[in-house]
PDB file of N, CA, C and O in Angstrom:
ATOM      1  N   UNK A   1      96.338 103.753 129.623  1.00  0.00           N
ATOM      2  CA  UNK A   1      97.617 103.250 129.182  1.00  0.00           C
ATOM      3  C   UNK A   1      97.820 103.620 127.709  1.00  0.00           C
ATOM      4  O   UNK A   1      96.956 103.355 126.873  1.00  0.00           O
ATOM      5  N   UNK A   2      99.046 104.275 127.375  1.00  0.00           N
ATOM      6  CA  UNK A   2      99.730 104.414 125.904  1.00  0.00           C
ATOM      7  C   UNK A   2      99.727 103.437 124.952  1.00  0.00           C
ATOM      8  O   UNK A   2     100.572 103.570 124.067  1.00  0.00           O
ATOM      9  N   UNK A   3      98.687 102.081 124.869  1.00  0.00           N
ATOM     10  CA  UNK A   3      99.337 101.297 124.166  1.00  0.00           C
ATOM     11  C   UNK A   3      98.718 101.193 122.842  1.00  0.00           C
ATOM     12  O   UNK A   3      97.734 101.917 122.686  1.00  0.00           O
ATOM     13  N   UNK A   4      99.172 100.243 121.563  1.00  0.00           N
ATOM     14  CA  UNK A   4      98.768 100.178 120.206  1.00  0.00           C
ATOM     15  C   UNK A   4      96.961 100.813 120.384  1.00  0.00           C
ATOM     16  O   UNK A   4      96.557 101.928 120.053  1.00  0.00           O
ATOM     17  N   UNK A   5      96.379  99.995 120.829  1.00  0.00           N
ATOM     18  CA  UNK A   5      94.973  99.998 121.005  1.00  0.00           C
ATOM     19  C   UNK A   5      94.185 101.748 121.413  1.00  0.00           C
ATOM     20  O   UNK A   5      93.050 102.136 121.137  1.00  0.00           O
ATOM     21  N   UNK A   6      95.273 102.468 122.121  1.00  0.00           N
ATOM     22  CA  UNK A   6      94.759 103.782 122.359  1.00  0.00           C
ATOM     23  C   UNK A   6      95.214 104.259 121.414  1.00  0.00           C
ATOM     24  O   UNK A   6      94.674 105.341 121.182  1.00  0.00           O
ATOM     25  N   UNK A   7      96.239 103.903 120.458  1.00  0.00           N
ATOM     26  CA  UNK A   7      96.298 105.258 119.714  1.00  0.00           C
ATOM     27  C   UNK A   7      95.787 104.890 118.375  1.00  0.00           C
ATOM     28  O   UNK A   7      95.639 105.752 117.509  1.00  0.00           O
ATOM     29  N   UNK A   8      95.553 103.831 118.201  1.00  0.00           N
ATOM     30  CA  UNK A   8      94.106 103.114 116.971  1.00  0.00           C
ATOM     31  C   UNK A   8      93.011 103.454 117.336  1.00  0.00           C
ATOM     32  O   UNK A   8      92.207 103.510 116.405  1.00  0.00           O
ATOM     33  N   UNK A   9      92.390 103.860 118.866  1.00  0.00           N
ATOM     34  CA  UNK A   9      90.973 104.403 119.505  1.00  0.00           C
ATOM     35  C   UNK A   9      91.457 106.177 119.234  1.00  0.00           C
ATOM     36  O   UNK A   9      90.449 106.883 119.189  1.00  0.00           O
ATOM     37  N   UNK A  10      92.109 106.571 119.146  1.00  0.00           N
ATOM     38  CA  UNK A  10      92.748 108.265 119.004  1.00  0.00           C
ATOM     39  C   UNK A  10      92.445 108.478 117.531  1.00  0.00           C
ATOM     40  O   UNK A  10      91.791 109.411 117.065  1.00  0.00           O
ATOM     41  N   UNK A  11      93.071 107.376 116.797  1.00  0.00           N
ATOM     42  CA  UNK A  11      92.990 108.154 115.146  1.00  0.00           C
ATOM     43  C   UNK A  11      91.588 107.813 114.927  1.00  0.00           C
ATOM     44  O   UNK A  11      90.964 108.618 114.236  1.00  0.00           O
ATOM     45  N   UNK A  12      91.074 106.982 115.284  1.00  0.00           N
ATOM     46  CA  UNK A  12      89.650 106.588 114.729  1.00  0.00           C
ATOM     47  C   UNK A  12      88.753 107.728 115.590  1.00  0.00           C
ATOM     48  O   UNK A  12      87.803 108.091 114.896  1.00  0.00           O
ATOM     49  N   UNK A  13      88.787 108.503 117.114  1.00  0.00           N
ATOM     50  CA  UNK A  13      88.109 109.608 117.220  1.00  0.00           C
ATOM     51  C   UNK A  13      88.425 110.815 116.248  1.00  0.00           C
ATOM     52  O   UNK A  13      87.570 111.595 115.828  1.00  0.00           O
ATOM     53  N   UNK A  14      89.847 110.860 115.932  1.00  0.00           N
ATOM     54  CA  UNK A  14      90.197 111.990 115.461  1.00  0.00           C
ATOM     55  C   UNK A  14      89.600 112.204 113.937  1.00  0.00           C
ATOM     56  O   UNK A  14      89.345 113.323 113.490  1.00  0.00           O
ATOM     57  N   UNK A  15      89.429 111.095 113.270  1.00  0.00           N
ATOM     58  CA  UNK A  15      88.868 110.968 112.011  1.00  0.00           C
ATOM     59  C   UNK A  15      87.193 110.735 112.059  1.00  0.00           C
ATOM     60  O   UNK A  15      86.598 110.461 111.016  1.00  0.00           O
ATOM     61  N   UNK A  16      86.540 110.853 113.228  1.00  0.00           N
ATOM     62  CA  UNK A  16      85.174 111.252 113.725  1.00  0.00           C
ATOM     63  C   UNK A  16      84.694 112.174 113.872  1.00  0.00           C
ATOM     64  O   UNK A  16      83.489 112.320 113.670  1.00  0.00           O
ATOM     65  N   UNK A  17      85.706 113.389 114.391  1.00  0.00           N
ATOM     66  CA  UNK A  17      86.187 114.571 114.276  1.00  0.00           C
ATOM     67  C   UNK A  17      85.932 115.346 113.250  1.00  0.00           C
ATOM     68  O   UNK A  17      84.986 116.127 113.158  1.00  0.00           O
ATOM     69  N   UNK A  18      86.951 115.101 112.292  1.00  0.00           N
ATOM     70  CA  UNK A  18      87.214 115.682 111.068  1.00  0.00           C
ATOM     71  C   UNK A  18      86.043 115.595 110.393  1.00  0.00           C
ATOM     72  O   UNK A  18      85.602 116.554 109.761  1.00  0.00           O
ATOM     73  N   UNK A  19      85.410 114.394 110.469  1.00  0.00           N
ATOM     74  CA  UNK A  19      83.900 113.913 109.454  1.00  0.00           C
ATOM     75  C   UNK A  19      82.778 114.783 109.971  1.00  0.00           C
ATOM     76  O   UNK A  19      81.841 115.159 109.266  1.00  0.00           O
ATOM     77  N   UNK A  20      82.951 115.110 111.380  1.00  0.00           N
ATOM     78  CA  UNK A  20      81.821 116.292 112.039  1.00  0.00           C
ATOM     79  C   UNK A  20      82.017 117.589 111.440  1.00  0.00           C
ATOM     80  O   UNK A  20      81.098 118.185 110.877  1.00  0.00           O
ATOM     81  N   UNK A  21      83.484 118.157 111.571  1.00  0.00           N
ATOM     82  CA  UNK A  21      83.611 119.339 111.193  1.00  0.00           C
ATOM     83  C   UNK A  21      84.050 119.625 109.610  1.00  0.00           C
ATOM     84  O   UNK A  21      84.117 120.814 109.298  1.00  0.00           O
ATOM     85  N   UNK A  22      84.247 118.982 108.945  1.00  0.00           N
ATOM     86  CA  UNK A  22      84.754 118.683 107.987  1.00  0.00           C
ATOM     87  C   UNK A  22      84.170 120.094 107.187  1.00  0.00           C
ATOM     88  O   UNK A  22      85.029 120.823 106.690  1.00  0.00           O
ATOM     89  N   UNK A  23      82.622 120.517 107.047  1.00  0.00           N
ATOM     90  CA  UNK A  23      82.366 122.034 106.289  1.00  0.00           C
ATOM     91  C   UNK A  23      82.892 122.728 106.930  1.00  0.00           C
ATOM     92  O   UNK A  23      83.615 123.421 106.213  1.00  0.00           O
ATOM     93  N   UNK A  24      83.007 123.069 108.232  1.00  0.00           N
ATOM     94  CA  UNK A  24      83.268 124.147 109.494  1.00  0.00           C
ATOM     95  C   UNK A  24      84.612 124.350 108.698  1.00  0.00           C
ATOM     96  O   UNK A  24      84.571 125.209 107.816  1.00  0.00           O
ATOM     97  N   UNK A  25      85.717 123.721 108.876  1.00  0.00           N
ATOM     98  CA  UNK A  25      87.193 123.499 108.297  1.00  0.00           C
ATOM     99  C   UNK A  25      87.134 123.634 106.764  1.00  0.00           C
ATOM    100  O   UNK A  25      88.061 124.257 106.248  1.00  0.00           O
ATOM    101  N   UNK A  26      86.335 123.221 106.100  1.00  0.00           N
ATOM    102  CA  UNK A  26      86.222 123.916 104.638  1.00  0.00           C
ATOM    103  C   UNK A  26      86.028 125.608 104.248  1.00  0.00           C
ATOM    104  O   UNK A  26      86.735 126.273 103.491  1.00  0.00           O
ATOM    105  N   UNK A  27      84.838 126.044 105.027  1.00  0.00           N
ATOM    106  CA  UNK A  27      84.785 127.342 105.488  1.00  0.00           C
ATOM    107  C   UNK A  27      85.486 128.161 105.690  1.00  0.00           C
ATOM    108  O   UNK A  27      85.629 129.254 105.142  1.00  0.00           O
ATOM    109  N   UNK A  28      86.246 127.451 106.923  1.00  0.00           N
ATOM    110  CA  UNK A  28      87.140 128.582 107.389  1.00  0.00           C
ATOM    111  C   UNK A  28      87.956 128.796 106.433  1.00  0.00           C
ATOM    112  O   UNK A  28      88.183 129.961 106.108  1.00  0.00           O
ATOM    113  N   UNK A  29      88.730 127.466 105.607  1.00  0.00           N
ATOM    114  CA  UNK A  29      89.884 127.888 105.050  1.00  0.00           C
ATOM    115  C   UNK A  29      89.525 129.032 103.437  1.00  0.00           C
ATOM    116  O   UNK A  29      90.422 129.406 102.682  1.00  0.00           O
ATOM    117  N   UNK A  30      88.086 129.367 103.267  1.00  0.00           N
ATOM    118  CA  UNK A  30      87.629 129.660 102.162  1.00  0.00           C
ATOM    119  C   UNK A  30      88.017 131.335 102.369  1.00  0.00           C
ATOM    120  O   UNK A  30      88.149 132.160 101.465  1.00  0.00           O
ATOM    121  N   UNK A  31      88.162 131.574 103.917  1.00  0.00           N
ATOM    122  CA  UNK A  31      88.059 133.214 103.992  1.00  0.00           C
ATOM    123  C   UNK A  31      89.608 133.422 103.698  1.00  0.00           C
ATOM    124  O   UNK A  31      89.918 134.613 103.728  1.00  0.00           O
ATOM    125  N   UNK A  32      90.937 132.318 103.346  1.00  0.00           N
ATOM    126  CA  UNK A  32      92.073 132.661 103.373  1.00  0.00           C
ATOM    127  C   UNK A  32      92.553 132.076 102.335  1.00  0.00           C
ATOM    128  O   UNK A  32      93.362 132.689 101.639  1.00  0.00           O
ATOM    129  N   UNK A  33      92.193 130.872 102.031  1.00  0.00           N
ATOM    130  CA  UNK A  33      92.634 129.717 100.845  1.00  0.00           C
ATOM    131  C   UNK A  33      91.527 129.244  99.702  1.00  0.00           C
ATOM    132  O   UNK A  33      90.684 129.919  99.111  1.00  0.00           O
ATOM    133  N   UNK A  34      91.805 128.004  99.621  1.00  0.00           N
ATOM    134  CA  UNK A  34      90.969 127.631  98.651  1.00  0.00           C
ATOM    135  C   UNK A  34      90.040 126.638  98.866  1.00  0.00           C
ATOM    136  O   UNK A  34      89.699 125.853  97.981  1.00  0.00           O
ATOM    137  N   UNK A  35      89.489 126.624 100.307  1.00  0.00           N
ATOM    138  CA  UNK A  35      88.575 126.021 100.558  1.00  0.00           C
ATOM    139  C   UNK A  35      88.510 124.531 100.187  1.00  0.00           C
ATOM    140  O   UNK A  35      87.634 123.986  99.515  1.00  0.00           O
ATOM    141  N   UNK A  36      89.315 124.115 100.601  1.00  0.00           N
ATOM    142  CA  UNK A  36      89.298 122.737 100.637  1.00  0.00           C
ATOM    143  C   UNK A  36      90.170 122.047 101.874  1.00  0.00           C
ATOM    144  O   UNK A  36      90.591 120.900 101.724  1.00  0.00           O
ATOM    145  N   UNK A  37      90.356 122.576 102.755  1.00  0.00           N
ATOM    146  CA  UNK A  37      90.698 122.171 103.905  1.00  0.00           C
ATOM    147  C   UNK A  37      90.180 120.596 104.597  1.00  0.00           C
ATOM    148  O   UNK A  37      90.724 119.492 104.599  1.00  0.00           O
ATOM    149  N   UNK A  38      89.050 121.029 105.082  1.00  0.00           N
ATOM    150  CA  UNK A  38      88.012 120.352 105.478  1.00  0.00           C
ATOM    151  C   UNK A  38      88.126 119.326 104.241  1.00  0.00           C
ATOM    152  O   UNK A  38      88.724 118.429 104.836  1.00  0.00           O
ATOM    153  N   UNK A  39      87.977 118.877 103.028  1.00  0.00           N
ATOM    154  CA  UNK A  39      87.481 118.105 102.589  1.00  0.00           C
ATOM    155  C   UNK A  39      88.758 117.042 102.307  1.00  0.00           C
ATOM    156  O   UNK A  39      88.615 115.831 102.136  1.00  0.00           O
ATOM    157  N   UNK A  40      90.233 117.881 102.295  1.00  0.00           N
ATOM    158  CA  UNK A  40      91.487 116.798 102.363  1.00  0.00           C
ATOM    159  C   UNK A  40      91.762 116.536 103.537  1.00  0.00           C
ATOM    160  O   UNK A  40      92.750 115.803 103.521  1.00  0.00           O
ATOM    161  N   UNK A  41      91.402 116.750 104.652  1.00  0.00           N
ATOM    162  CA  UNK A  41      91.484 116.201 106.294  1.00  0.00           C
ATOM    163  C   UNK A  41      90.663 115.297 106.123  1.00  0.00           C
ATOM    164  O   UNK A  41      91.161 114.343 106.722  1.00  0.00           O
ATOM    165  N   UNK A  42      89.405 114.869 105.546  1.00  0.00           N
ATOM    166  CA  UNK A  42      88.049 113.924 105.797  1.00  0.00           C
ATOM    167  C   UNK A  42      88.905 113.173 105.121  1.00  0.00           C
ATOM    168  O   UNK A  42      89.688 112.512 105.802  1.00  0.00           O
ATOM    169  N   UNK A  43      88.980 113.084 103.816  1.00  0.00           N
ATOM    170  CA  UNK A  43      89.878 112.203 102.452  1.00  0.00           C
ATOM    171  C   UNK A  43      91.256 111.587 103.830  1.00  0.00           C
ATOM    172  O   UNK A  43      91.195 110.455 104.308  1.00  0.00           O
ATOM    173  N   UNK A  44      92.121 112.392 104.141  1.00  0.00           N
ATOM    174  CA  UNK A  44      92.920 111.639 105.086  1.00  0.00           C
ATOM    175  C   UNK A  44      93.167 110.778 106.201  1.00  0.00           C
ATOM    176  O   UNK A  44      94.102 110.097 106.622  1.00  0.00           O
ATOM    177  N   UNK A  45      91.438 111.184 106.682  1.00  0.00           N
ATOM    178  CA  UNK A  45      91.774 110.021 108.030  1.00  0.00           C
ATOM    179  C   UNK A  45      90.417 109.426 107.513  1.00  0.00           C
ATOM    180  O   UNK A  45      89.653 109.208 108.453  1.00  0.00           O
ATOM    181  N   UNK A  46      90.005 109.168 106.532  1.00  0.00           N
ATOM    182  CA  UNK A  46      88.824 108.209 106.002  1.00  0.00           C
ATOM    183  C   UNK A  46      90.307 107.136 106.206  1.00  0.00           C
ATOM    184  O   UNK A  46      90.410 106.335 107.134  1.00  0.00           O
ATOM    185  N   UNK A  47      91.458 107.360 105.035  1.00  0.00           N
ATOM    186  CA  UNK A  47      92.234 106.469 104.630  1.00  0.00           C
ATOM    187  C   UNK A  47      92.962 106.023 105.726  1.00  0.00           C
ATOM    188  O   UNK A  47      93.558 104.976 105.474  1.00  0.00           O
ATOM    189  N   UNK A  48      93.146 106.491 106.974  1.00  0.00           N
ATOM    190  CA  UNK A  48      93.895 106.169 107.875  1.00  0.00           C
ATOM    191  C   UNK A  48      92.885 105.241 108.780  1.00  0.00           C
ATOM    192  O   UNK A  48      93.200 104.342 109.560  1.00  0.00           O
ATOM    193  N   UNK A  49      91.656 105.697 108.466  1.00  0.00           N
ATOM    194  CA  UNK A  49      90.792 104.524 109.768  1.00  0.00           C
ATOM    195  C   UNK A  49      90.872 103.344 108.603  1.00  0.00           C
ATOM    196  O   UNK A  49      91.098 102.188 108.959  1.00  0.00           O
ATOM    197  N   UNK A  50      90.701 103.634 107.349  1.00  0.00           N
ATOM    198  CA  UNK A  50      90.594 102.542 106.394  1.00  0.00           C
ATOM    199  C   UNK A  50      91.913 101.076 106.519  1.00  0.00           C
ATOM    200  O   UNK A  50      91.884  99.851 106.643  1.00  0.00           O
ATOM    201  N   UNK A  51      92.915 102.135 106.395  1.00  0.00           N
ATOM    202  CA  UNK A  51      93.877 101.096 106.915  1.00  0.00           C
ATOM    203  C   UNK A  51      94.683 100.471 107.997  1.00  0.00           C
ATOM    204  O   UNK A  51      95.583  99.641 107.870  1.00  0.00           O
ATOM    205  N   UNK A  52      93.912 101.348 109.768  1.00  0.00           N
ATOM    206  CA  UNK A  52      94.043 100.627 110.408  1.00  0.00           C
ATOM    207  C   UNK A  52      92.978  99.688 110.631  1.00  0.00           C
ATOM    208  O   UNK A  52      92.966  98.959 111.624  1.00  0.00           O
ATOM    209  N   UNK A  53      91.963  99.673 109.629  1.00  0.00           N
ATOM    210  CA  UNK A  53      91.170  98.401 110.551  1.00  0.00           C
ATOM    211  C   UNK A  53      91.296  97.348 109.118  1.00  0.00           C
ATOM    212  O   UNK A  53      90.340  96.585 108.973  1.00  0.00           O
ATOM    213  N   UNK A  54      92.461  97.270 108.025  1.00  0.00           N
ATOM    214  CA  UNK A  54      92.879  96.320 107.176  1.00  0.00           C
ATOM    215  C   UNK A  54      94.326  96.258 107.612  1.00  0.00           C
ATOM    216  O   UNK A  54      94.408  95.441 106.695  1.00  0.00           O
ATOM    217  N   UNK A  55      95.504  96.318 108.096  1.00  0.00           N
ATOM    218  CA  UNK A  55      96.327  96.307 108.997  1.00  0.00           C
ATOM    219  C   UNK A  55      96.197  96.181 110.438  1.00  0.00           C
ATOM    220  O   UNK A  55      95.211  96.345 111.157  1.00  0.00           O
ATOM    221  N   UNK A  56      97.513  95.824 110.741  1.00  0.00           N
ATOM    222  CA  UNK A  56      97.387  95.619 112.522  1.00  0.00           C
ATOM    223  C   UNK A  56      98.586  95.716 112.720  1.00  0.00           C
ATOM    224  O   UNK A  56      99.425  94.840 112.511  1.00  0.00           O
ATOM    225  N   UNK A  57      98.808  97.061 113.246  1.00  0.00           N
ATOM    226  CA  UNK A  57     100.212  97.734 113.575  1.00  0.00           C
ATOM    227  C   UNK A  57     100.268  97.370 115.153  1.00  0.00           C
ATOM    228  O   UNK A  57      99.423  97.848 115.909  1.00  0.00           O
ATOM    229  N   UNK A  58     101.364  96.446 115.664  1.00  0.00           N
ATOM    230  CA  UNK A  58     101.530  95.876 116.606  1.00  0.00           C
ATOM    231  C   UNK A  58     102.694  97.190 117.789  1.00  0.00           C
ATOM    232  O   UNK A  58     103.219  96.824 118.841  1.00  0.00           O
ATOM    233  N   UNK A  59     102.793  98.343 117.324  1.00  0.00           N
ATOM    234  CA  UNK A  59     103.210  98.927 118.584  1.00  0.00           C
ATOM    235  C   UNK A  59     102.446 100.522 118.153  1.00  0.00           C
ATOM    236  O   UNK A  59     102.240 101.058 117.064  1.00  0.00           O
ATOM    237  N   UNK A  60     102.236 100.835 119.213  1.00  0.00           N
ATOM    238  CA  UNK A  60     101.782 102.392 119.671  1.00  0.00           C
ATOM    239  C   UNK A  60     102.899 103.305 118.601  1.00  0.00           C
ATOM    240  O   UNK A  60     102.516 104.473 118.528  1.00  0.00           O
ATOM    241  N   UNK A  61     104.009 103.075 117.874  1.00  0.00           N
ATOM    242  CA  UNK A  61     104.867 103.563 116.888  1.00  0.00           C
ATOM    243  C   UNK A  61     104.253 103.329 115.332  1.00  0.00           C
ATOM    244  O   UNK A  61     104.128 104.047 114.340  1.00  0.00           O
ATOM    245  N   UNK A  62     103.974 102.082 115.631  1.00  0.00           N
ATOM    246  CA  UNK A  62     103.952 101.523 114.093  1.00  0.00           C
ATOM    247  C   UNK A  62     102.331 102.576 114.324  1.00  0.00           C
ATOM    248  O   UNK A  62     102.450 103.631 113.701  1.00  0.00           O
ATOM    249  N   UNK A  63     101.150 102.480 114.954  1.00  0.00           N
ATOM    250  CA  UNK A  63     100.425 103.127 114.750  1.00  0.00           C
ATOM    251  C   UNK A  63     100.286 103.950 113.989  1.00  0.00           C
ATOM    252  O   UNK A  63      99.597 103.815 112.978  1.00  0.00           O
ATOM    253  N   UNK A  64     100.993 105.132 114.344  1.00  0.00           N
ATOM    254  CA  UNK A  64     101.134 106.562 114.275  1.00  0.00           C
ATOM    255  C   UNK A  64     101.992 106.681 113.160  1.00  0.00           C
ATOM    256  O   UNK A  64     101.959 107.804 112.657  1.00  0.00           O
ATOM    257  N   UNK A  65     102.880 105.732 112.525  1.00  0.00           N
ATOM    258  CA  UNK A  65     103.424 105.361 111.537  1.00  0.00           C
ATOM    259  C   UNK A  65     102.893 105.268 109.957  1.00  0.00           C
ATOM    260  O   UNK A  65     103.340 105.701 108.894  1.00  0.00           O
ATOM    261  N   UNK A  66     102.005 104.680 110.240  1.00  0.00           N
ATOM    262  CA  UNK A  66     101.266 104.049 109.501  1.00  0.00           C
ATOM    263  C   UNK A  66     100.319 105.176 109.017  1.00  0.00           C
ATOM    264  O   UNK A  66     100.309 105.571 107.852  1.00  0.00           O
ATOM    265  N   UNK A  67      99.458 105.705 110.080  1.00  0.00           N
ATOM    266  CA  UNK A  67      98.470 106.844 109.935  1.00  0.00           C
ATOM    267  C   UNK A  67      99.332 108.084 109.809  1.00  0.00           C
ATOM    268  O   UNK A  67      98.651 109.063 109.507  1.00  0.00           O
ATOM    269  N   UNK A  68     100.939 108.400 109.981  1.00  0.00           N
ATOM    270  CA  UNK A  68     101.415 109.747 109.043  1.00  0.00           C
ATOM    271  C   UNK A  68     101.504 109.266 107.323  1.00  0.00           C
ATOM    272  O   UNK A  68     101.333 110.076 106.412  1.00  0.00           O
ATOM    273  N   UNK A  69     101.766 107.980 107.136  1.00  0.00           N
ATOM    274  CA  UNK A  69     102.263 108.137 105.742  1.00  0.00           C
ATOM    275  C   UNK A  69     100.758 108.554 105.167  1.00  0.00           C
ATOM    276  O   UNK A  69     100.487 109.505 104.434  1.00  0.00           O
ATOM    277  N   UNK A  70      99.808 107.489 105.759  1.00  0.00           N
ATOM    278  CA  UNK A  70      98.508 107.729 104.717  1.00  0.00           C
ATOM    279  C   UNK A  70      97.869 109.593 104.858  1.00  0.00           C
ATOM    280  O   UNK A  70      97.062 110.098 104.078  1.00  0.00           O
ATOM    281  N   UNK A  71      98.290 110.049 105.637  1.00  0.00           N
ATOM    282  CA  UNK A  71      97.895 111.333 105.052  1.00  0.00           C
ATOM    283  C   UNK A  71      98.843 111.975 104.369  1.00  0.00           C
ATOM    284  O   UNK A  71      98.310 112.746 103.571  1.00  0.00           O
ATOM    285  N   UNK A  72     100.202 112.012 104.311  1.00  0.00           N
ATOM    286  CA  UNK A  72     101.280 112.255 104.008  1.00  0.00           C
ATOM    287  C   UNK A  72     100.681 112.011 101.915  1.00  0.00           C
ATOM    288  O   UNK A  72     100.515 112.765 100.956  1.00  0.00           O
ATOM    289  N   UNK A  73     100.574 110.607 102.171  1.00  0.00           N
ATOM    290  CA  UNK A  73      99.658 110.059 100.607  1.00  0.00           C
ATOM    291  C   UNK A  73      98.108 110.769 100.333  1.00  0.00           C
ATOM    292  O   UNK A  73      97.827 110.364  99.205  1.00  0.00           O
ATOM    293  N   UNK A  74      97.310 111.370 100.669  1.00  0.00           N
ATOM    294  CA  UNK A  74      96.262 111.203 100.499  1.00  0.00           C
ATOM    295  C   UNK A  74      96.000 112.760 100.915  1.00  0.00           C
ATOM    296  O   UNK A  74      94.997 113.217 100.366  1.00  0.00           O
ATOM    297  N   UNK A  75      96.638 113.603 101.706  1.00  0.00           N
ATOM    298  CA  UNK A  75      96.182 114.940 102.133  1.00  0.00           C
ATOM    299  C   UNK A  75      96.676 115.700 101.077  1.00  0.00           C
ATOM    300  O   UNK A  75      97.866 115.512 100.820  1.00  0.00           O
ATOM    301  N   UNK A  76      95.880 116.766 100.183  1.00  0.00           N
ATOM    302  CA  UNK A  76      96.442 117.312  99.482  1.00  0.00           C
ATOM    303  C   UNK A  76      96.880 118.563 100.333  1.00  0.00           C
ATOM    304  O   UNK A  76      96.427 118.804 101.452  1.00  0.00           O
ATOM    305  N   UNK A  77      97.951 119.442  99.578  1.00  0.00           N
ATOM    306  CA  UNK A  77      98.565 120.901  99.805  1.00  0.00           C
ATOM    307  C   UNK A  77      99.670 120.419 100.700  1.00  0.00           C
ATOM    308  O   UNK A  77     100.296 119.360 100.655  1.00  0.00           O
ATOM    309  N   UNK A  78      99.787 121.662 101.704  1.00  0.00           N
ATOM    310  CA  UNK A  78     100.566 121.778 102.918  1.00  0.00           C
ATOM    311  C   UNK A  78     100.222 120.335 103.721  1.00  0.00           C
ATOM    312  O   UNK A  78     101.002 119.398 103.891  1.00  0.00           O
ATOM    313  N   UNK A  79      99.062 120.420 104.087  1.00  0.00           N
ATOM    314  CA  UNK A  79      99.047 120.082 105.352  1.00  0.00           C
ATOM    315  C   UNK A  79      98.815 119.064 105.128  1.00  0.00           C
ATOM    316  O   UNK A  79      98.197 118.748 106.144  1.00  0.00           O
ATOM    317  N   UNK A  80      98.838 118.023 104.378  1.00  0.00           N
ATOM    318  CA  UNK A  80      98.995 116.745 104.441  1.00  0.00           C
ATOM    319  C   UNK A  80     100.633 116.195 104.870  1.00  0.00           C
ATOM    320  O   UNK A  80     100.761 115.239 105.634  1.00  0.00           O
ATOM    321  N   UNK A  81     101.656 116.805 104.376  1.00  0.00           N
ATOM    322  CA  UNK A  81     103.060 116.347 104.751  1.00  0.00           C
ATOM    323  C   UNK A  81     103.100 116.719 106.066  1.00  0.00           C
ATOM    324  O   UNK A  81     103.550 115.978 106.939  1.00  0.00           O
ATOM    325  N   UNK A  82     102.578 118.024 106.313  1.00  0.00           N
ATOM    326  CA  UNK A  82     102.561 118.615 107.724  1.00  0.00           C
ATOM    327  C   UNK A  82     101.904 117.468 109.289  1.00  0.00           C
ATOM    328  O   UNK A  82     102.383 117.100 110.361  1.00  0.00           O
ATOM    329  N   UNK A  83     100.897 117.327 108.721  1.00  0.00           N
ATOM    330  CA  UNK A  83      99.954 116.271 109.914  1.00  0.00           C
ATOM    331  C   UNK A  83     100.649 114.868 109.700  1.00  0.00           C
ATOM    332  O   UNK A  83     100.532 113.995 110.560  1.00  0.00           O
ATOM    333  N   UNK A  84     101.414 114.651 108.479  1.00  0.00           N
ATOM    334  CA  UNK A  84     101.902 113.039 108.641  1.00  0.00           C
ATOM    335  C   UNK A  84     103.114 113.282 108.952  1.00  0.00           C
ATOM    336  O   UNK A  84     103.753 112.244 109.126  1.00  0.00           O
ATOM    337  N   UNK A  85     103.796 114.381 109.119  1.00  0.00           N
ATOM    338  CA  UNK A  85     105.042 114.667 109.479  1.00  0.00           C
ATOM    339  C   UNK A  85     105.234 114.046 111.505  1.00  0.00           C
ATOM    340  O   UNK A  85     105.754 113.220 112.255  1.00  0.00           O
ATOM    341  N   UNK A  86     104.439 115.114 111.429  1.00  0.00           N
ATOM    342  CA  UNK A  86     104.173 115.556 112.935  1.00  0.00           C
ATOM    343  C   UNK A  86     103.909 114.144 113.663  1.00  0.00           C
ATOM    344  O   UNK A  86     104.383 113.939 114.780  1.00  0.00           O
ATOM    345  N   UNK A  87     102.915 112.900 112.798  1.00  0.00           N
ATOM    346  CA  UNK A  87     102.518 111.871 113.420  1.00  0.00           C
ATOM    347  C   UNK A  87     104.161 110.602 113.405  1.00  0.00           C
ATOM    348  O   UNK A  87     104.497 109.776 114.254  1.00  0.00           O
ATOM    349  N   UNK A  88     104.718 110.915 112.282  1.00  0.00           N
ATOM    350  CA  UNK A  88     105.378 110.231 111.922  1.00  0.00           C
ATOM    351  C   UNK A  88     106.589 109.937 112.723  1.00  0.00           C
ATOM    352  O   UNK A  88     107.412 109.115 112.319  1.00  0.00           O
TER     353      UNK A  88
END
């Protein structure tokens, strides 16, 4: 089921994720950018598991709400507006 609780169990895998691959994604972005990929994705959903488990976003919206602004705040470059866009 779609509800608050799966997509608070989604960002908290997805930011489990990021913490695994987090050099892999630094790496890569080093052969094109400036290598810091990987380390503003970790910085972004550190802050997004951080503040869903000090908040309690009561719909499957507010969720995803909540976890675009904080990377939106906290992801540097592109792809921080980009991934909180997309969630938002």
């Amino acid at each position: 089921m779609l509800d608050t609780d799966f997509f608070r169990r989604w960002m908290t895998a997805a930011a489990a994720s990021v913490e695994r691959e987090a050099n892999d994604l630094t790496e890569l972005d080093s052969a094109i950018g400036d290598a810091d990929h990987g380390s503003n994705l970790q910085r972004g959903f550190t802050a997004v598991t951080e503040v869903l488990e000090k908040d309690a976003p009561a719909t499957p919206g507010a969720v995803l709400t909540l976890a675009g602004r904080q990377l939106i705040s906290t992801v540097g470059g592109a792809s921080g507006p980009l991934y909180g866009t997309l969630l938002r």
